[in-house]
C-alpha positions in Angstrom: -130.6 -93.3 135.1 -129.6 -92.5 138.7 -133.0 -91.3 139.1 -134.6 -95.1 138.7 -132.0 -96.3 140.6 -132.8 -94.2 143.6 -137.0 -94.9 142.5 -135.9 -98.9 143.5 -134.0 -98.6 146.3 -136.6 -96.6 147.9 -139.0 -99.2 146.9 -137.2 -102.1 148.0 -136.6 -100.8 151.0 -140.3 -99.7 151.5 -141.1 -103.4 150.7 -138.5 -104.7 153.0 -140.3 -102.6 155.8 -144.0 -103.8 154.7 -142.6 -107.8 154.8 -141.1 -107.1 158.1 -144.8 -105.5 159.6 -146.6 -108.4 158.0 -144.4 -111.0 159.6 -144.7 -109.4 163.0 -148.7 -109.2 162.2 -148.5 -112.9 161.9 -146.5 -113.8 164.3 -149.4 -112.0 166.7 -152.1 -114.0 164.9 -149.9 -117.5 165.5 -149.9 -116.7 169.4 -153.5 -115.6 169.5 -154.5 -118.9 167.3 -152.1 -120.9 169.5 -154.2 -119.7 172.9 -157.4 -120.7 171.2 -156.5 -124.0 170.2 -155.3 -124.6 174.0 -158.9 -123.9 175.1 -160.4 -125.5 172.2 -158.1 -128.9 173.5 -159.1 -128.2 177.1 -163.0 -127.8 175.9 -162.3 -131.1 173.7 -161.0 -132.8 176.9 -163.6 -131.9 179.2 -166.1 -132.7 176.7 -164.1 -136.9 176.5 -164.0 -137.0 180.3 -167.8 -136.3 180.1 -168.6 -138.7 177.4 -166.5 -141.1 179.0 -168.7 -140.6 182.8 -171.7 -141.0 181.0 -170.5 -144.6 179.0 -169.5 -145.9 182.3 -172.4 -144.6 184.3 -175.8 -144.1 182.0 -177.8 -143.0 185.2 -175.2 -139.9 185.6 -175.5 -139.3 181.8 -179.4 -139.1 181.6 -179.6 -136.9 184.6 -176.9 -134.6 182.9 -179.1 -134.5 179.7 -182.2 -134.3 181.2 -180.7 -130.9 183.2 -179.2 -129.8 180.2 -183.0 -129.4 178.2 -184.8 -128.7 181.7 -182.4 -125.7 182.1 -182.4 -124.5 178.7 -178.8 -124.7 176.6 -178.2 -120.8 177.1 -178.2 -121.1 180.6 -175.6 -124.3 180.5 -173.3 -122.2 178.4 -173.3 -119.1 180.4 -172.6 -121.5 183.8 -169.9 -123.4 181.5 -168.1 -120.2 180.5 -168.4 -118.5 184.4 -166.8 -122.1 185.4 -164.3 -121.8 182.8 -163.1 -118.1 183.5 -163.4 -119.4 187.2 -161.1 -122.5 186.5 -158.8 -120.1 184.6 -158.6 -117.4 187.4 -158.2 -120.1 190.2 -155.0 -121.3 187.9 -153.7 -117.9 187.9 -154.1 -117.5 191.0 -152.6 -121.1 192.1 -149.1 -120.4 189.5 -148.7 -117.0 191.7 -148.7 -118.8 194.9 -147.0 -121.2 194.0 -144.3 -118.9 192.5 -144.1 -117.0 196.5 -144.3 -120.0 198.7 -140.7 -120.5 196.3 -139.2 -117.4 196.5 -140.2 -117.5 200.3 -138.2 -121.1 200.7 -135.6 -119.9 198.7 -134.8 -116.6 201.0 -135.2 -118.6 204.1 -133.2 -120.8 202.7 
């Protein structure tokens, strides 16, 4: 009988210790889903501003269509993600300088 006993209190435990992995597995998957849905509400938003030009100003709309099928859609994309991991880099960069011209007023201060 102690035999069994022993059996499910190593396999409880070894359950306790798979729950606890699987929790920390999704805990990664929330924070990488989170990150995408930020870009995919940043892509949304740019892609409303753009609709929104193009309502108020036709001209500016056809000209942006008509580049879109002269240049090809491939091309569009691959500026639109360099201009992306450019607009992403240049906020990097802009929160760390930020961050020293505030630790520079703060020891001068």
């Amino acid at each position: 009988m102690g035999n069994h006993q022993e059996r499910l209190a190593l396999r409880r435990q070894a359950l306790l210790l798979k729950i606890q992995a699987e929790r920390s597995l999704m805990t990664i998957h929330c924070k990488d889903f989170k990150q995408s849905m930020g870009m995919a509400d940043v892509a949304a938003g740019l892609l409303g501003k753009a609709g929104q030009i193009a309502r108020q100003r036709p001209l500016l709309g056809g000209i942006a269509i008509a580049a879109i099928l002269v240049l090809k859609p491939r091309r569009i994309f691959s500026f639109a993600k360099s201009a992306l991991l450019g607009w992403e880099t240049w906020r990097s960069v802009a929160t760390i300088v930020q961050r020293m011209r505030a630790d520079a007023i703060d020891i001068s201060n």
